[in-house]
C-alpha positions as CSV (number, residue, x, y, z in Angstrom):
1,X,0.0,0.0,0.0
2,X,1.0,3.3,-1.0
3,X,1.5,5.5,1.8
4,X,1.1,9.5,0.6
5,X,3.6,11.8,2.8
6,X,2.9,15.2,3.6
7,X,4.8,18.5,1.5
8,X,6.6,20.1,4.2
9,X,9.5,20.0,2.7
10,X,8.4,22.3,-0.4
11,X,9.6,25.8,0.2
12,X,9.3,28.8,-1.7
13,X,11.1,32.2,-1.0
14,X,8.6,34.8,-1.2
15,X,6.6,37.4,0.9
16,X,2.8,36.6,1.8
17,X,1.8,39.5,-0.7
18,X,4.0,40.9,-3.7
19,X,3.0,44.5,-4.2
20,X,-0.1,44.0,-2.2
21,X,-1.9,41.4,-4.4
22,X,-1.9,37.5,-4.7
23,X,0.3,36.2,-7.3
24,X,2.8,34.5,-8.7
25,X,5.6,36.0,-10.5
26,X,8.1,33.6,-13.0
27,X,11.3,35.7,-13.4
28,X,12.7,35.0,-16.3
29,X,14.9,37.9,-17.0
30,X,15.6,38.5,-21.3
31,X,17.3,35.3,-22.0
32,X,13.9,33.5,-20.5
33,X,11.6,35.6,-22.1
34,X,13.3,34.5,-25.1
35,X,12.4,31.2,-24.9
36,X,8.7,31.4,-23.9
37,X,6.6,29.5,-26.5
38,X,3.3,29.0,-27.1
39,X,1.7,25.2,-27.5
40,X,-1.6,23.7,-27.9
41,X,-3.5,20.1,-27.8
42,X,-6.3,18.6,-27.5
43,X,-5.6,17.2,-24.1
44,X,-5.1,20.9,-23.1
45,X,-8.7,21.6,-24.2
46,X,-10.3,18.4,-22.2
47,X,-8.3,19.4,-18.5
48,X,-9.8,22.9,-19.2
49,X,-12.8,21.8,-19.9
50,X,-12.7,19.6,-16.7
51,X,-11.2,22.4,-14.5
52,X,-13.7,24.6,-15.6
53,X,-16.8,22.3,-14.7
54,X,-15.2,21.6,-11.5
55,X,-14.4,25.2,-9.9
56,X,-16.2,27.3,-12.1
57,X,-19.3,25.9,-14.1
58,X,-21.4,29.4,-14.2
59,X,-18.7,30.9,-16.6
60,X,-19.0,28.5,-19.1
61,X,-22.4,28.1,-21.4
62,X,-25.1,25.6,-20.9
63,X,-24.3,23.4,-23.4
64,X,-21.1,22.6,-22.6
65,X,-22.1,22.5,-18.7
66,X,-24.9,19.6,-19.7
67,X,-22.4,17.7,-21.8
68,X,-19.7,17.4,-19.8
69,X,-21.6,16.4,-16.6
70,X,-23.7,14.2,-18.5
71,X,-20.5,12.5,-20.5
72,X,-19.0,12.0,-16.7
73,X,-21.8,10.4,-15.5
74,X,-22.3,8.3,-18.7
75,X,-19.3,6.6,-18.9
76,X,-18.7,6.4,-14.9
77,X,-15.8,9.1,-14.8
78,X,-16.2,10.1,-11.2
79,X,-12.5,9.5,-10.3
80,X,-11.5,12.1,-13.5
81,X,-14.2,14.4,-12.2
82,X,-13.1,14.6,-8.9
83,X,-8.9,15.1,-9.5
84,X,-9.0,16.7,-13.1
85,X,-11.8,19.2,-11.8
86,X,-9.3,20.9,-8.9
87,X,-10.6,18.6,-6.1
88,X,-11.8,20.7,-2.3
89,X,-8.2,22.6,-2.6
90,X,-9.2,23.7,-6.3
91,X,-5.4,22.3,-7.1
92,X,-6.0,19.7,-10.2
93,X,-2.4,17.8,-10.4
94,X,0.0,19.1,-13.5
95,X,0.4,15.7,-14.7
96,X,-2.9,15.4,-16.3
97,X,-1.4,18.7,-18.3
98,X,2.0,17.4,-19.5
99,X,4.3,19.5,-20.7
100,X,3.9,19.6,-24.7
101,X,6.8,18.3,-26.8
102,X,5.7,21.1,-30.0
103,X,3.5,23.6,-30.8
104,X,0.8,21.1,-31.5
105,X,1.3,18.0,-29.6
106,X,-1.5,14.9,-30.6
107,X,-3.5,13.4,-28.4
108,X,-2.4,10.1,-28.2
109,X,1.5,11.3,-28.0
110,X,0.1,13.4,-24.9
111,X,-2.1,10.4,-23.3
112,X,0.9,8.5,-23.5
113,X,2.9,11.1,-21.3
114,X,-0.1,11.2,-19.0
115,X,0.3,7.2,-18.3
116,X,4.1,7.4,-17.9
117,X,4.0,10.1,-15.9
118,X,7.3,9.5,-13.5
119,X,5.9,7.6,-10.1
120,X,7.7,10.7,-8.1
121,X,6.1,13.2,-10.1
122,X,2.1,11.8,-9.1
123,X,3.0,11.4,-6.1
124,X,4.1,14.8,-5.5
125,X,1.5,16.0,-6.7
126,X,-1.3,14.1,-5.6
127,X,0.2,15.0,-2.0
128,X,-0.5,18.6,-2.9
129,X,-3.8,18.2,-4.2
130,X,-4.6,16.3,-1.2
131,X,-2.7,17.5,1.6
132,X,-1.7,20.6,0.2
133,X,1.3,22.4,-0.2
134,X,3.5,24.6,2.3
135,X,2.4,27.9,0.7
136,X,-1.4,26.7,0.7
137,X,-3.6,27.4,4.1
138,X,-5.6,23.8,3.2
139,X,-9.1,23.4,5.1
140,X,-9.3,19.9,6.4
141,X,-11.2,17.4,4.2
142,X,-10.9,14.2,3.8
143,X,-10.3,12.9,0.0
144,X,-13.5,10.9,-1.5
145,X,-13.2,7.3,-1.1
146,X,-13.2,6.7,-4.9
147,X,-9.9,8.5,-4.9
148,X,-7.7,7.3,-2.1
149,X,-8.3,3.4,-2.9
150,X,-7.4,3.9,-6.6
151,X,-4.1,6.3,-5.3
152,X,-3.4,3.4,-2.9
153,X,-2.9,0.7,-6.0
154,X,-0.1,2.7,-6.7
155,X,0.8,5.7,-9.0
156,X,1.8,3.7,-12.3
157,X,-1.7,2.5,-11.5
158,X,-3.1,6.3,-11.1
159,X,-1.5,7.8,-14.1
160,X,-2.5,5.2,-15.7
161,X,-6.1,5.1,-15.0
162,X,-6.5,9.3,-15.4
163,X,-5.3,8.3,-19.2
164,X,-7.7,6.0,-19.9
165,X,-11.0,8.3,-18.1
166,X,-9.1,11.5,-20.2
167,X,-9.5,9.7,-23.6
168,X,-13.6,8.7,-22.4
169,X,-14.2,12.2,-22.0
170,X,-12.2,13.8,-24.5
171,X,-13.8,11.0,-27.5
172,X,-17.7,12.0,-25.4
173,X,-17.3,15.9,-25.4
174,X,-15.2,17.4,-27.2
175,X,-13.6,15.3,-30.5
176,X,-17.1,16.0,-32.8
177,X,-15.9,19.4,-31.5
178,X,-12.5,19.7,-32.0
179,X,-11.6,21.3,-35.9
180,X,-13.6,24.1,-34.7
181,X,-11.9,24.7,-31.2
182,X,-8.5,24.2,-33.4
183,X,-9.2,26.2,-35.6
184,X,-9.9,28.7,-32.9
185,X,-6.8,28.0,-31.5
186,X,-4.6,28.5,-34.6
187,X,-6.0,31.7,-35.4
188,X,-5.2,32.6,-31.3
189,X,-1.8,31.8,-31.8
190,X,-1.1,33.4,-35.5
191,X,-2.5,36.6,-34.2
192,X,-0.6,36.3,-31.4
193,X,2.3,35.4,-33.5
194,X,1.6,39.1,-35.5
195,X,1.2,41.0,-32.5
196,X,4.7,39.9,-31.6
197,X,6.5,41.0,-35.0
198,X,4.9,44.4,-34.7
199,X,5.2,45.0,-31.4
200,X,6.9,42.7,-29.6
201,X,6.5,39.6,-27.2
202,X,6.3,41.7,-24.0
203,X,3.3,44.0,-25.2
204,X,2.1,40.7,-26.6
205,X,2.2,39.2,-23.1
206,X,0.6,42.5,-21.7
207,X,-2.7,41.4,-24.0
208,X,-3.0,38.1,-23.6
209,X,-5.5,38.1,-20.0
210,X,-6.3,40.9,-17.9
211,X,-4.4,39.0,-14.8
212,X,-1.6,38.3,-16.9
213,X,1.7,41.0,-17.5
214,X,4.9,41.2,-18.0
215,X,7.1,43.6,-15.2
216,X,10.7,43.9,-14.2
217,X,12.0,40.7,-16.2
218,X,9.5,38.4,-14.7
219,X,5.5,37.1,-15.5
220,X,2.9,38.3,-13.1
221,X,-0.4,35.9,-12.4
222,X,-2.8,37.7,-10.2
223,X,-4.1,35.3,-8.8
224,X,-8.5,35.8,-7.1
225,X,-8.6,36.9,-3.7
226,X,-10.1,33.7,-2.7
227,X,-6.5,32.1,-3.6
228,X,-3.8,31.0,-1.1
229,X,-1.0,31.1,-3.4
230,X,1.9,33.8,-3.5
231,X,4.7,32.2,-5.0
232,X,8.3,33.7,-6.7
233,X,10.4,31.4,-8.9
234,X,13.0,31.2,-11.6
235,X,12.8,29.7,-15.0
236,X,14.4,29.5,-18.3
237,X,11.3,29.7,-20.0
238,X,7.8,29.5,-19.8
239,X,4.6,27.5,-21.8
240,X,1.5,29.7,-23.2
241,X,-1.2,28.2,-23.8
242,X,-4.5,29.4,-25.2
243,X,-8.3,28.3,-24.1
244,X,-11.4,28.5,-25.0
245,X,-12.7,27.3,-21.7
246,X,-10.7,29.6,-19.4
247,X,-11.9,33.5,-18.4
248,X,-8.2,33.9,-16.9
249,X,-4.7,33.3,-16.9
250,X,-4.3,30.4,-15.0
251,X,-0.6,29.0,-13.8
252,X,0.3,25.6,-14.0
253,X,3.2,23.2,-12.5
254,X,5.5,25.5,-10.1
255,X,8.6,24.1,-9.1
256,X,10.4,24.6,-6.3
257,X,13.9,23.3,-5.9
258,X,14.0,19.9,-5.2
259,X,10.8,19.4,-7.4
260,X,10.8,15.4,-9.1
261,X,11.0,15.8,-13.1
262,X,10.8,19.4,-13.0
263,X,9.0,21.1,-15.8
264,X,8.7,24.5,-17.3
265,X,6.6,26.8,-16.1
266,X,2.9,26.5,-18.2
267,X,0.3,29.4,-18.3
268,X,-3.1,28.6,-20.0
269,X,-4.8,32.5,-21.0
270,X,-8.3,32.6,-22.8
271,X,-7.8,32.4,-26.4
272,X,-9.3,35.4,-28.6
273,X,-12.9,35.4,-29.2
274,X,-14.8,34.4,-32.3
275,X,-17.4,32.1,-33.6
276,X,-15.5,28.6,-33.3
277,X,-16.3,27.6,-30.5
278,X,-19.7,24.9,-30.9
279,X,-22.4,25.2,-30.6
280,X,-22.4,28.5,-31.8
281,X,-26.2,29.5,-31.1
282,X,-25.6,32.9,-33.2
283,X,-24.2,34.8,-36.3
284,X,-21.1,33.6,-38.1
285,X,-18.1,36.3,-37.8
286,X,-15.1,36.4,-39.7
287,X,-12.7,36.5,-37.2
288,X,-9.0,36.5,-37.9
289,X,-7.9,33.2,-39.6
290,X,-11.4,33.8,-42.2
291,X,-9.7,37.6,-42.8
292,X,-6.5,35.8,-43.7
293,X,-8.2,33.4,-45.9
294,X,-10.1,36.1,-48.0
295,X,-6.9,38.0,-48.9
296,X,-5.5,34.7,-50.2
297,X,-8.2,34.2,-52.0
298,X,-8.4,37.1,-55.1
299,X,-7.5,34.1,-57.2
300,X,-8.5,30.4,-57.7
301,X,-7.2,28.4,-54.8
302,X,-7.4,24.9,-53.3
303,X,-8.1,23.9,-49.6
304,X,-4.6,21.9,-49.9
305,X,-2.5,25.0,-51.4
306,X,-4.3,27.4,-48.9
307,X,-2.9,25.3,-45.6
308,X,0.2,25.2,-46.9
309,X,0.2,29.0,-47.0
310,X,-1.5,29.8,-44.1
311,X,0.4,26.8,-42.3
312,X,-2.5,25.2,-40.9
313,X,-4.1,22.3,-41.5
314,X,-6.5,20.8,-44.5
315,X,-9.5,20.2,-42.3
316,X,-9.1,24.0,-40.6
317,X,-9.0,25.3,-43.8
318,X,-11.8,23.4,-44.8
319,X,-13.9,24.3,-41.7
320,X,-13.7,28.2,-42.5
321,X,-14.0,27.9,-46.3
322,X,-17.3,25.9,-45.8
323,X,-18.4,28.7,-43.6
324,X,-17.0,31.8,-45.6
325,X,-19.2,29.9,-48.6
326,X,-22.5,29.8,-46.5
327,X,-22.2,33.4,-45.6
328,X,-21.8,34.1,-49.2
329,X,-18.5,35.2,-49.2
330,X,-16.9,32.9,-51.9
331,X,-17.3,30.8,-54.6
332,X,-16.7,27.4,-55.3
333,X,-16.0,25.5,-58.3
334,X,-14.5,22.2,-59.6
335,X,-11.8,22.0,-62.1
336,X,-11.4,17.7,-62.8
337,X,-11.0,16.8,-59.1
338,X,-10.0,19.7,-57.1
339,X,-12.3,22.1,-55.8
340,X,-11.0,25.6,-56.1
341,X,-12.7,28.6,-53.8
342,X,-12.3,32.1,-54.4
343,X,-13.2,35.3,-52.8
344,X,-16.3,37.4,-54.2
345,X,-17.5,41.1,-53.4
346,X,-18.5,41.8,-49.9
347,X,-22.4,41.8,-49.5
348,X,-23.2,45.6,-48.7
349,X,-24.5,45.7,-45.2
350,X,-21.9,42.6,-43.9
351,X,-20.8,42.9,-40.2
352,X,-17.8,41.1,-40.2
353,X,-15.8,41.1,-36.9
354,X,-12.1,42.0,-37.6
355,X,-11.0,40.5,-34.5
C-alpha cells in the first residue's frame, strides 16, 4: 500500500503578498523571455474543460455544462471528475497537463505522457492536491473514497487510469468538436504570433489576459482573492497556452527546488474570441484566420495550397472555407478533381468582426 507523505519539505522564497496582491511572478529575465513559446493540444482543451466544470461551471455556457456532466456520469468518470476538476483545494495535479513536446502535440503522444508520468512526479503532486502544499492554508477534508483506494494501488496505477478516463471524455465531449476549437486556436496563436512582430513579445504578453503581465523581467499571475497562493520562482522559459474554456490566466506546474521531473513553467490565457467555439447559437463572424483566408483568395485556390500557405491544416482550412461559402463570401467551383474557392465582393451591409 501506498503510503502519501505530507509537502513540508516544499519551500518557496517569497513574501505573503507581492505588491499588495496574490500572485505568482516567474522571473525569467531577457534570456527566459526569449524562450517562452506557445503550445496547444487537444488534451489541453479536455483538463480545461474539466477544471472549468469543476471550480467554475457558471462561466462557461449551458451546453457545454450539460455535456460534460452528463459525459461524466455516462461513462462512470467520477474518479476524472473529482482530480482533473481541482478537487476541495481547487489544485487539479499538472500531470494530467504534461508538458507539450511542440507547438501542436496529438492526443495520443500526450495520453501516452499522461500514463508514464514518473511515479515521483504523481505522487508529489497528488500529496498537494490532497494534503496541500506549504504555501497553501488547506481546510481539512478528507479525500473521496473513490480516490484514495485507486491512489493506494499505486501511481503507475493512477496515471495510468487518469489516461484512460481523459480519452472517455475527450472522444464523449469534445472530439465532434474539435476542428472548430482548433481552428480557434490556430487563429489565437497566428495573431498572437503578428502582435509579436509588430510590437513585440512583452506587449504581446501584456494582452493576452487581464491578470496576466509582464514587469521587471519576470511574469505576473494575479491570482483571485479567494487564492492562497503567493509564489516567486526562476525559470528558463515559460509555456502559453491558449483556451477557449478559461476566463483567466491560469498558472500551472510550479517548481520549487528539489521538485521530481521538473517542468517549465505552463500558463493557459483565454484564447481570442470568435465564432469557433460549438455550438455557436448565433451569427457567423469572420474572425482572424477567415480575414487571412479572404486576402488569399483574389485568385483560384485549393483547400490543400491554402494550408500550406497559411500553415494550418487541411481540415481547418476546410472548416472556415465551408463557412466563408454559407455566408456568401466565396465561390466554389471544380476543375477535374480539385475544388478551387475564391473570394467574391462583400455583401453591402456585412458585419464582419475583424478581431
Amino acid at each position: 500500500m501506498t503510503r502519501w507523505p505530507s509537502n513540508d519539505s516544499i519551500f518557496f522564497e517569497a513574501d505573503r503578498t507581492i505588491g499588495g496582491l496574490l500572485m505568482i511572478r516567474i522571473n525569467l529575465g531577457a534570456h527566459g523571455l526569449g524562450k517562452v513559446r506557445f503550445a496547444m493540444s487537444p488534451l489541453d482543451a479536455t483538463e480545461d474543460l474539466l477544471f472549468a466544470v469543476g471550480r467554475s461551471p457558471r462561466l462557461l455556457g449551458a451546453a457545454w455544462r450539460a455535456q460534460a456532466v452528463q459525459a461524466l456520469s455516462d461513462h462512470r468518470l467520477g474518479l476524472l471528475a473529482v482530480v482533473a476538476g481541482g478537487g476541495q483545494l481547487g489544485y487539479a495535479p499538472d500531470f494530467l497537463r504534461p508538458e507539450p513536446t511542440g507547438s501542436q502535440v496529438p492526443l495520443d503522444s500526450a495520453l501516452h505522457q499522461v500514463a508514464t508520468t514518473p511515479p515521483e512526479r504523481v505522487r508529489y503532486e497528488m500529496t498537494g492536491a490532497i494534503g496541500g502544499h506549504t504555501w497553501d492554508q488547506p481546510l481539512a477534508h478528507r479525500p473521496p473514497r473513490m480516490l484514495l483506494e485507486t491512489m493506494n494501488r499505486g501511481e503507475e496505477y493512477l496515471a495510468q487510469r487518469m489516461a484512460v478516463e481523459l480519452e472517455r471524455f475527450w472522444h464523449a465531449v469534445l472530439a465532434p468538436h474539435w476542428p472548430g476549437i482548433r481552428a480557434r486556436l490556430e487563429g489565437d496563436v497566428a495573431a498572437r504570433a503578428s502582435a509579436i512582430a509588430r510590437h513585440g513579445i512583452a506587449d504581446t504578453i501584456n494582452h493576452l489576459a487581464p491578470n496576466l503581465d509582464w514587469n521587471d523581467g519576470a511574469l505576473n499571475v494575479r491570482l483571485p482573492a479567494t487564492s492562497s497562493h503567493c509564489l516567486s520562482l526562476n525559470a528558463d522559459g515559460a509555456i502559453l497556452v491558449p483556451s477557449v474554456f478559461a476566463s483567466r490566466a491560469i498558472f500551472c506546474a510550479a517548481e520549487p527546488p528539489g521538485a521530481p521531473a521538473p517542468r517549465t513553467p505552463l500558463i493557459v490565457y483565454p484564447a481570442a474570441p470568435n465564432d469557433c467555439l460549438p455550438p455557436s447559437g448565433g451569427e457567423e463572424l469572420i474572425g482572424t484566420t477567415r480575414l487571412r483566408l479572404l486576402a488569399e483568395l483574389t485568385q483560384p485556390r485549393a483547400t490543400g495550397e491554402l494550408a500550406r500557405l497559411l500553415h494550418l491544416s487541411p481540415a481547418t482550412i476546410s472548416y472556415h472555407l465551408q463557412i466563408l461559402y454559407r455566408a456568401g463570401l466565396v465561390q466554389r467551383t471544380r476543375r477535374s478533381r480539385t475544388v478551387l474557392y475564391q473570394r467574391l465582393a462583400v455583401k453591402p451591409g456585412y458585419a464582419g468582426d475583424p478581431g
